[in-house]
Structure formats: C-alpha cells, structure tokens
N, C-alpha and C positions, 0 to 999 in steps of 0.2 A: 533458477530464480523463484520467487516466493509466487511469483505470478507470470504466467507466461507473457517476453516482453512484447511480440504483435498482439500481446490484447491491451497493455497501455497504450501501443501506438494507434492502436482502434478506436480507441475512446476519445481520443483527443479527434480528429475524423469521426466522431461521432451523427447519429440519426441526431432528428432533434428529441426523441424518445430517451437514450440512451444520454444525451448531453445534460439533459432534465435533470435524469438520475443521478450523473456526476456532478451538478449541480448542486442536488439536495446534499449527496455526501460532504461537499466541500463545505458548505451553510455548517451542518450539526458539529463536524469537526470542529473547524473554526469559534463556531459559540461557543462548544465547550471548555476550549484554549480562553478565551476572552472572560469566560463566567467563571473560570476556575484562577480568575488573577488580573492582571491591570490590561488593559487596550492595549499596551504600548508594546508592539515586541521586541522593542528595544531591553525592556524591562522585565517580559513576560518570553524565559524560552520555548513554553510550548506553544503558544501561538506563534510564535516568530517559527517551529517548525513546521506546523499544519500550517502556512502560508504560503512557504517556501515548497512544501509539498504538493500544494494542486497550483501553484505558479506554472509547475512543470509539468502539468497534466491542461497545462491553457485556461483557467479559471479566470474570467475578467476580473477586473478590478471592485467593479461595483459589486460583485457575487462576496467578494471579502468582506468588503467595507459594509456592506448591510448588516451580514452576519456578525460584526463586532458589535456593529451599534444596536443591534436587538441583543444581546448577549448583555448590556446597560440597561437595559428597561426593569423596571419593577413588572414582577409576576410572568418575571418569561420562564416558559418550558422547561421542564427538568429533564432531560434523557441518562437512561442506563445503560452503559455498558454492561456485554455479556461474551462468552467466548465458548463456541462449538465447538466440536471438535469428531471425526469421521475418518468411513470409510467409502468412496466413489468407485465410479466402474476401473476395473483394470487393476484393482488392488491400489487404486490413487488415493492418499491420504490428504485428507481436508482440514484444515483450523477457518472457521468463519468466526468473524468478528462485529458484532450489531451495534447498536449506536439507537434505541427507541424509548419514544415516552411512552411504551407500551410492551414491556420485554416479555410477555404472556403472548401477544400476538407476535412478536419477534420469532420467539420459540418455535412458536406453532409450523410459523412458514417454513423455517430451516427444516423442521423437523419433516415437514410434508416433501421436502425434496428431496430427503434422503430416502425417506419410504417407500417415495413413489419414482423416484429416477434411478432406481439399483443402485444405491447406496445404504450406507448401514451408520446411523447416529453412534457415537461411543461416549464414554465417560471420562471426565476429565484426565490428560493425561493419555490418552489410548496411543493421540499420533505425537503433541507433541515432543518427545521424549528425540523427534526424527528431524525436528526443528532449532535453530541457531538464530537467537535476534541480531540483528544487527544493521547496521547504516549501510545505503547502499546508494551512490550516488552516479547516473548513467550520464555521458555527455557527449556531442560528437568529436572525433579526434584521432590520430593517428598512430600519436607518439607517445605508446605505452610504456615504452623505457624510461623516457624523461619524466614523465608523471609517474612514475615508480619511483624514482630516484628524488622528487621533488617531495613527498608524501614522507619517506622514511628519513630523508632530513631534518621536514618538519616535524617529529617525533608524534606521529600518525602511526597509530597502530592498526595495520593493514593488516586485513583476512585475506582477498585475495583480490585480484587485479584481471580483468579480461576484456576481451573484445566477442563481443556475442555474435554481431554482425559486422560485417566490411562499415568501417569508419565510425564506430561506435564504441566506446571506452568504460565499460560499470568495472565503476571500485566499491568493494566492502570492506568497514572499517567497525570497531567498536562503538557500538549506539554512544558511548560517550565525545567521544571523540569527531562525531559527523560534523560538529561547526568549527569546528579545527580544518577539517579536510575540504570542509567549503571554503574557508578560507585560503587555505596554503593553490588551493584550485583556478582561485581565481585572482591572485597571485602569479598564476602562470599561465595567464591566457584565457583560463575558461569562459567564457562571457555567459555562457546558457545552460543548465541544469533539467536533459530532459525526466530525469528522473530524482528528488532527492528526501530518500524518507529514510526511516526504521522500520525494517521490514521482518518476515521470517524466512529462512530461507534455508530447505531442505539440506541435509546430508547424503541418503542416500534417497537418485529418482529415479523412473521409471518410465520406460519408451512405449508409448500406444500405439496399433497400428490397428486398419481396419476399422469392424464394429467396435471395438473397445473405445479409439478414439472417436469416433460419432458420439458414440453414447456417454463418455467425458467430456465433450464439447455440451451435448445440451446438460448436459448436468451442473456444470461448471455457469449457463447462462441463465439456467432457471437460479441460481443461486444469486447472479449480479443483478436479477430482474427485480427481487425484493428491496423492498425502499429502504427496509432498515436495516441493510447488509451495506458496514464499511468498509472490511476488507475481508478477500477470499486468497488462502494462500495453499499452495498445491505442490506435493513432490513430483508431478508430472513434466515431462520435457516437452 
C-alpha cells in the first residue's frame, strides 16, 4: 500500500496531537475541493472525493462543513500544492505531497528530514517512475470472491483485490473509476468505507528489519509531524 495500513488505523485512534494534524489535513483538502468549484458535491467531484476520503479516516462532520463554508468567504487563503520526492532509510522510496500557503517553508521542512533522518531528497521523477495512482478502496468483509465477481460485472476496472488482514477487503481500481466501485460496493452490502481515496501505490517494495525499520519509522513520523504534509506514500511493507 501507498501507506502502511496500521498507520491509518492509528490515526483514526489518534493522540489529540496527531488528531489536530489530521484535522488540519482534512480542512486544507476539503477547501481546496470547495474553492476550486461549487459547495455542492453533489455537483463538485472533487470535494465529494476529499469528503468521502477522511469520512473514512473519522473526520466529524463539523470539521467538513467549516471548511466548505470558509472555502466561500472573500479573501480566504490560497494554498500550493508541491510534490517531493526521495530516498529514506533502507533504500525506501518516498513521494511526499504538501498542501501550504507557504511552499518555501513547506520545502524547507521536508527537505530538513531528509537531511537529517538518513534520507536523501531527489528530483522529480527519481521514485516515481515505481509508483501506480490509483483508487483504492478498504472495507471490512469476507467475501472476496463475491465482491470480485460484483465489481467486474459492474464493468469496474479492477487492479487488484486483497485482504491485507483477517476480515478486511482493499480493492484497487482505476482513479477513474473509484465512484463506480463505491457504488456497485454498496450495492452489495458495503455500509462503511474505512478507507476510500486515490492513492499511489508501489510496484516493487521492500521488507525492513531491525535498525533499518527504527529508523524508517521515525523518518516516516518526522514527515506526518509537518503541518503542511498531505500525504506520505512509501514502497516499504
């Protein structure tokens, strides 16, 4: 996976430090879906997917609805997206993705944790090339064959289908295709969504053991601990 899945289930079981953080992420998302087009996500698909995306990550309701209706205001904030891209410990290839009205100090941060946690910054292009976007949607469940079978009927173009843990079901599908497969999903029972984005998500990864994996953990949290990091995505298992 693009991110390893006990660190989404950790976030949601968040400190209130950490909940903060996912907090702000969810706000900047979201405004920028709402500023970039109408309120409605009825009418607006990219906010109706960044909604649907930290639904599933437990984002209350008012954490939404703020961020649309400041997203309406005259003279609200402008944020830049930017896109990193690395080397971490263990030979783990990184893509970080910021989201700041400040991408000078964005920069700076990433770049100070590559410096300084035995990682090596690259230029564009260095890991992607090892990356696949695409929709990725996790849910609890058993019955991988029948939600395989439900999916390529609804002519869902499926990557691939697995169960990562005992009673847990990620399907990846082409980013076009992901509100097709929410659909035909819940269609067949699915009632909850604990994970449903566009993500990236390696080809070939790579197993840490020991020092390597210490020093891939804190490098991987010095990077979630920066306010203006949206997402961190990792060939590591």
């Amino acid at each position: 996976m693009g991110r390893a899945y006990e660190v989404r289930k950790a976030s949601i079981a968040a400190t209130g430090k950490m909940k903060s953080a996912l907090y702000m992420k969810a706000s900047k998302e979201i405004y920028m879906a709402a500023k970039g087009g109408s309120a409605d996500p009825r009418e607006n698909l990219a906010l109706r997917a960044a909604i649907e995306k930290f639904k599933g990550q437990s984002i209350p309701k008012d954490v939404i609805e703020r961020a649309i209706a400041k997203a309406q205001g005259v003279g609200a904030a402008d944020y830049v997206g930017a896109t990193y891209e690395g080397f971490g410990p263990g030979n783990t290839m990184f893509v970080v993705e910021t989201l700041s009205d400040n991408p000078k100090r964005a920069f700076s941060e990433v770049r100070a944790v590559f410096n300084h946690k035995g990682g090596k910054i690259g230029n564009s292009g260095a890991v992607m090339y090892n990356f696949n976007r695409l929709g990725e949607i996790d849910f609890e469940g058993n019955n991988i064959d029948e939600i395989t079978d439900a999916l390529i009927l609804g002519d869902i173009d499926v990557k691939d289908i697995k169960a990562p843990e005992e009673g847990i079901i990620s399907v990846l599908v082409a980013p076009s295709d992901l509100q097709k497969a929410e659909a035909v999903l819940k269609e067949n029972g699915v009632a909850e969504f604990l994970v449903d984005e566009v993500t990236l998500i390696a080809d070939q990864t790579v197993d840490l053991e020991g020092e390597d994996k210490e020093k891939y953990e804190n490098f991987l949290n010095a990077l979630n601990d920066i306010e203006d990091v949206q997402n961190v995505y990792t060939n590591a298992n």
